[in-house]
TIBA-952841 format. One record per residue (C-alpha): x, y, z; residue in one letter. Coordinates in steps of 0.02 Angstrom, whole numbers, padded with zeros to 5 digits, always signed. Example, Ala and Ser with C-alpha at 12.3 -4.5 7.8 and 13.67 -1.06 7.14 Angstrom:
2
+00615-00225+00390A +00684-00053+00357S 
END
This chain:
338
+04598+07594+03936X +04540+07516+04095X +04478+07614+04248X +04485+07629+04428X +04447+07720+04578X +04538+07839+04693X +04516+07924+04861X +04584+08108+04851X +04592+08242+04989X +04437+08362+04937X +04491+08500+05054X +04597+08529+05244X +04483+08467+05383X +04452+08606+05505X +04451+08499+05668X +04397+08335+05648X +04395+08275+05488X +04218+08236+05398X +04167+08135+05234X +04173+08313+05138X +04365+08307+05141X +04377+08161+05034X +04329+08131+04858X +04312+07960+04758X +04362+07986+04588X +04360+07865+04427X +04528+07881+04324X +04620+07765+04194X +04718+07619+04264X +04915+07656+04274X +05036+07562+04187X +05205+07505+04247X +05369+07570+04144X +05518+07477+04137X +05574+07426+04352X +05383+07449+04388X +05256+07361+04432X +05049+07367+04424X +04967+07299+04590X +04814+07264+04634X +04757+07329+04797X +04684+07198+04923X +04684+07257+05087X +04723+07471+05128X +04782+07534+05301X +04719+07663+05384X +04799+07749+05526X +04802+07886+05652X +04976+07987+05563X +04849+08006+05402X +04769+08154+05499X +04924+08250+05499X +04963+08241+05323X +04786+08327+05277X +04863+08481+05367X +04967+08621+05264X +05103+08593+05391X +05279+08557+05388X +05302+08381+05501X +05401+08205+05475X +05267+08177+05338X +05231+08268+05191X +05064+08345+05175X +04956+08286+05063X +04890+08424+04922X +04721+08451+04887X +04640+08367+04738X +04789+08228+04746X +04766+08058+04797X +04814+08033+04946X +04937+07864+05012X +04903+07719+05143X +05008+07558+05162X +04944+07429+05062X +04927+07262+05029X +04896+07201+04837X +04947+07082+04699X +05049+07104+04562X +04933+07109+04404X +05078+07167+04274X +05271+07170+04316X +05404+07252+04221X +05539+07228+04350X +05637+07060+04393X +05595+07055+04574X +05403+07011+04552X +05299+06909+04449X +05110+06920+04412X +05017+06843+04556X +05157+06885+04687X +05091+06973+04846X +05180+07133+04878X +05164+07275+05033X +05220+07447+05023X +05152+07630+05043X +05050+07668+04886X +04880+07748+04855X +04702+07753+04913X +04653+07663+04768X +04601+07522+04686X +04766+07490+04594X +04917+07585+04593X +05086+07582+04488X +05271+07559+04602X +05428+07560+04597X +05480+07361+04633X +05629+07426+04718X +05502+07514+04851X +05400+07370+04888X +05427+07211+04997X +05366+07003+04953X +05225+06955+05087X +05237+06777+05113X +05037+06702+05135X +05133+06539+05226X +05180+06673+05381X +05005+06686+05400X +04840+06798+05336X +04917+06912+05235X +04810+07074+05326X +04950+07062+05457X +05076+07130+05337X +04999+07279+05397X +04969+07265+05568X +05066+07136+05668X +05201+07099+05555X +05209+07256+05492X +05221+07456+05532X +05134+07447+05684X +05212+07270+05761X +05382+07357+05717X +05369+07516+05801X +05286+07429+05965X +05425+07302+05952X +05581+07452+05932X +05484+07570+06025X +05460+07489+06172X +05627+07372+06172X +05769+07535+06121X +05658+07664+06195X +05549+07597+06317X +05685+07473+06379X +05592+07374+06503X +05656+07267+06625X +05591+07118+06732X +05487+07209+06878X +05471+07370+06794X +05282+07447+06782X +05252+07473+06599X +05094+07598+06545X +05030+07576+06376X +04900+07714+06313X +04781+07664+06174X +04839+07495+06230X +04711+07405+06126X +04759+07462+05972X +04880+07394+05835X +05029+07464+05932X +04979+07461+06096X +04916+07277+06086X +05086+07233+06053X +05183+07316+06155X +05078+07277+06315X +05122+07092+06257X +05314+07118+06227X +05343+07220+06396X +05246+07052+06473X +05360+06956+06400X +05498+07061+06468X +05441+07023+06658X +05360+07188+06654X +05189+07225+06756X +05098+07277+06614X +04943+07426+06634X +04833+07491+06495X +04728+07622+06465X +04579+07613+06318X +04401+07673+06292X +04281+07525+06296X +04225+07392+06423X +04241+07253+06270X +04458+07328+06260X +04442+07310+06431X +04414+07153+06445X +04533+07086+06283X +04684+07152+06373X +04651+07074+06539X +04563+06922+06499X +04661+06889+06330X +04824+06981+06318X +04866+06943+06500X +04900+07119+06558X +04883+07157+06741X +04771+07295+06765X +04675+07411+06626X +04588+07575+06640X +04426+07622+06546X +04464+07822+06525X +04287+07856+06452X +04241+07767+06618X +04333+07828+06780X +04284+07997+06852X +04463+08018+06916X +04605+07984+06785X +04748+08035+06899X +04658+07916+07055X +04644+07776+06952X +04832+07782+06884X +04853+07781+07065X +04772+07622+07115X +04854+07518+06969X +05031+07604+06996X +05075+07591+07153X +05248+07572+07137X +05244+07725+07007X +05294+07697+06814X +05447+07648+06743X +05403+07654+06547X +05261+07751+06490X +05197+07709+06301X +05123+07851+06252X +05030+07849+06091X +04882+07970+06158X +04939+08122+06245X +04817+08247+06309X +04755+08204+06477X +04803+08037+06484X +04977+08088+06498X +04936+08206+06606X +04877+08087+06735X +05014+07967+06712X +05195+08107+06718X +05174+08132+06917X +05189+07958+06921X +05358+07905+06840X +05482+07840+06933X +05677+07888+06951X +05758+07842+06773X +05584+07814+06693X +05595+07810+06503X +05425+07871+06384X +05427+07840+06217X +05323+07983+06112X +05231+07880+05984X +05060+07960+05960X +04970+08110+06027X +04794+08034+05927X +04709+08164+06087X +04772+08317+06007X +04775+08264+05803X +04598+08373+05787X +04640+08512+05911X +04616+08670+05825X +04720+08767+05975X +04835+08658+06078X +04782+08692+06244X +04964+08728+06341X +04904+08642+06521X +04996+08621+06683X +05181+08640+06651X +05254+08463+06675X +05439+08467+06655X +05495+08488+06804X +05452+08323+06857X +05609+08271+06752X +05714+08323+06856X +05646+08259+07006X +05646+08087+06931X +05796+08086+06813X +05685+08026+06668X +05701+08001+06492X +05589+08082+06343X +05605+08020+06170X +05507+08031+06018X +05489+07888+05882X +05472+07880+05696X +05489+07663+05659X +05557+07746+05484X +05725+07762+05608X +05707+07604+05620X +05712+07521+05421X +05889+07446+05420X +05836+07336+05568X +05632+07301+05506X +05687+07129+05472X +05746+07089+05643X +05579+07140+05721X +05474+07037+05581X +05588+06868+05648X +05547+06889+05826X +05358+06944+05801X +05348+06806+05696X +05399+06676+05806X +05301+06776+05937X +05119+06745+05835X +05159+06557+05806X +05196+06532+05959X +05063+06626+06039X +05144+06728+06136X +05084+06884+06042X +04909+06882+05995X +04819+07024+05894X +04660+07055+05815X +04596+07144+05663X +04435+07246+05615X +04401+07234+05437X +04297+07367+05351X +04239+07296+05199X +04233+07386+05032X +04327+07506+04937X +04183+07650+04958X +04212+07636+05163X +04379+07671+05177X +04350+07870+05233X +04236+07773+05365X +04377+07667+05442X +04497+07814+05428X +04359+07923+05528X +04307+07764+05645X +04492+07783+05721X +04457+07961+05798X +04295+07875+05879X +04400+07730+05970X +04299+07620+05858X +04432+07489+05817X +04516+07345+05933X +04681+07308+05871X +04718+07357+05689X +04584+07443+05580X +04602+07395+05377X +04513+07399+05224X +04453+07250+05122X +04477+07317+04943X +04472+07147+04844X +04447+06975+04896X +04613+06841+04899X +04544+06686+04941X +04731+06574+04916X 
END
């Protein structure tokens, strides 16, 4: 029988997670029953919700248990197929394994079309994290023309694109992100109208200040911590947020409980909602239209870093807690040169 590898969870991470909580692992290749399918992994997400299924905790995502492998959205081609919905050589996405080949259900997996473009953007883009910035921001976030939009983590897979949809909404558009090189992508490149480096500024709450001067109407949130912090005493009567991500608190051992903030909601009236894009499924295929004919046209631009190699994926996965990335962070498992 043929072999391959495997990522598994070693043990919890205490904090922030290190290289010991993962474990590569050789096993024997699956093989598909009948309505299954063998694929070939080509390109592996990784991405900041990961950290919360290493925890023994009860949240929207199932833990992972030690010693199993754990899952990522993938990328792959079909090698064997005993299901009438794929043939060998067809290019498939759907949430599978941290491994180099993996065994699914057809019925749980979706066609990726190369002719829409590089097929990595099933995963970024076009996929997950261009779906919840594109229902996130539009049924949550509801922007209008004039409003001030704040995107946290604004150059990352999500951010990126929502900073470009709420521009494309007449929205003034301000992001936040850690690096002078994000910086400069969203203002120069993405066209948004002011961005703050947060590793950078000495006063967080100042700074908001200066680029919000007419206060917020939709805050993005997909950091948390103090970020958020700095923005709340800013929003505006009837200001939406949309609760993506709290990436600043994923590694807190305590969560500190800080000023108490609510009562600025009912000063300004606003709106607090948390998102899961899983809410979201029946209507994935309206999204993937419009941010479709968004990248063609140009309008929504995105970029991608690429770690290469199988062996590296416990790097990306770490790199994201380090603000390493700009725009969507993925694995290269196995070349596709079609």
């Amino acid at each position: 029988m043929e072999e391959t590898r495997q990522w598994q969870l070693a043990s919890r991470p205490v904090g922030e997670p290190t290289h010991d909580n993962f474990e590569l692992v050789t096993v024997d290749r699956p093989e598909p029953d009948n309505g299954e399918v063998l694929v070939e992994t080509l390109y592996q997400s990784v991405d900041p919700y990961m950290r919360g299924r290493m925890r023994d905790a009860e949240s929207y995502a199932e833990p992972w248990d030690v010693g199993d492998p754990m899952k990522a959205s993938v990328v792959g081609e079909v090698l064997e197929s005993n299901s009438g919905r794929f043939a060998e050589g067809d290019i498939v996405t759907g949430d599978l394994l941290w491994a180099e080949h993996a065994v699914a259900d057809a019925n749980e997996l979706q066609r990726v079309n190369p002719d829409h473009g590089p097929i990595s953007t099933a995963l970024g883009v076009l996929g997950m994290p261009g779906v919840t910035a594109y229902w996130g921001l539009n049924d949550v976030g509801d922007p209008k023309p004039g409003d001030t939009v704040v995107v946290s983590a604004a150059a990352g897979a999500v951010g990126s694109v929502v900073g470009q949809l709420a521009r494309l909404a007449g929205a003034r558009v301000v992001g936040t992100a850690g690096s002078e090189a994000k910086i400069d992508w969203l203002t120069d490149d993405l066209g948004f109208d002011a961005a703050i480096n947060y590793k950078e500024t000495d006063d967080l709450s100042a700074a908001i200040d200066e680029a919000c001067s007419d206060g917020v109407d939709v805050y993005f949130d997909n950091v948390g911590g103090p970020i958020t912090d700095a923005v709340w005493p800013r929003l505006n009567v009837d200001a939406r947020v949309a609760v993506c991500g709290q990436i600043a608190l994923y590694n807190a051992t305590d969560v500190p409980t800080g000023p108490r903030k609510l009562a600025k909601l009912i000063e300004s009236r606003a709106t607090v909602e948390g998102l899961l894009v899983s809410d979201y499924q029946p209507r994935w295929g309206e999204a993937l239209e419009r941010l479709s004919t968004f990248v063609q046209n140009g309008d929504v631009q995105y970029r991608e870093n690429v770690v290469a190699g199988f062996e590296n994926a416990p790097d990306a996965f770490l790199g994201l807690f380090e603000g390493d990335n700009i725009g969507k962070q993925l694995v290269q498992v196995a070349e596709y040169d079609r």
